[in-house]
C-alpha positions, -999 to +999 in steps of 0.1 A: +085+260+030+053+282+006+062+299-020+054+329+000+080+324+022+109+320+002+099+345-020+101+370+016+131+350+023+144+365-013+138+394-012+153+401+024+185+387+017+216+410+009+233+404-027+267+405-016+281+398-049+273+434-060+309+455-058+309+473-029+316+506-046+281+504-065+263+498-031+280+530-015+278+548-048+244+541-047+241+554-009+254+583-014+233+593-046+209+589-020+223+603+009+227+638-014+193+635-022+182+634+014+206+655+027+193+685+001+161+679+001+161+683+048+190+707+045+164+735+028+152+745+063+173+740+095+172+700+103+194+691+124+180+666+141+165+646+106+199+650+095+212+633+124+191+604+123+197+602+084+233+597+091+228+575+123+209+549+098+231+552+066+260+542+089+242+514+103+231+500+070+262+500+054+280+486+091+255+454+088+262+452+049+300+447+059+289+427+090+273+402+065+298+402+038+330+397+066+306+369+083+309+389+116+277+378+138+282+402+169+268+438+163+292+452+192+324+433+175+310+449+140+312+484+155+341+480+168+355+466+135+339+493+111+336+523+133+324+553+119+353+573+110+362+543+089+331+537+067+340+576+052+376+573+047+379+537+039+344+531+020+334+566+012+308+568+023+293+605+019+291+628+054+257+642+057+262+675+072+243+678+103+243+711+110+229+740+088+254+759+067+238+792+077+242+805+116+217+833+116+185+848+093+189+865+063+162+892+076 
């Protein structure tokens, strides 16, 4: 194996001797961020997809740390609803928190 490889091969792999509340602390420092910084103007569907992939990072982080190999078996394990009330993880809102224009 180069040198190149395994330093690819490094830097891919997930450190899962971190605590698991500073990887979700650190998501959702970031997840605010994101969610602020779409939520100025109405986003919806950004906002969606921001908390389509925050989900699914943190579901293969647990996937990895649990040694489960089978993405359907790891939804079905951490689903959703549990990755906020167990993990807490932070809800990005996905709708706006206006209805109509301020005209």
């Amino acid at each position: 194996m180069s040198f190149q490889t395994a330093r690819e091969q490094a830097e891919t792999q997930v450190n899962l001797h971190v605590p698991l509340e500073n990887i979700v602390g650190s998501m959702n420092a970031t997840l605010r961020g994101w969610s602020n910084y779409f939520h100025y103007r109405n986003s919806n569907g950004v906002l969606e997809k921001v908390k389509t992939h925050a989900e699914e990072r943190l579901r293969t982080h647990l996937m990895k740390r649990h040694k489960v190999k089978d993405r359907g078996i790891g939804s079905g394990r951490f689903p959703s609803q549990q990755l906020y009330t167990k993990y807490g993880l932070y809800k990005v809102p996905t709708t706006a928190g206006w209805k109509t224009a301020h005209a």
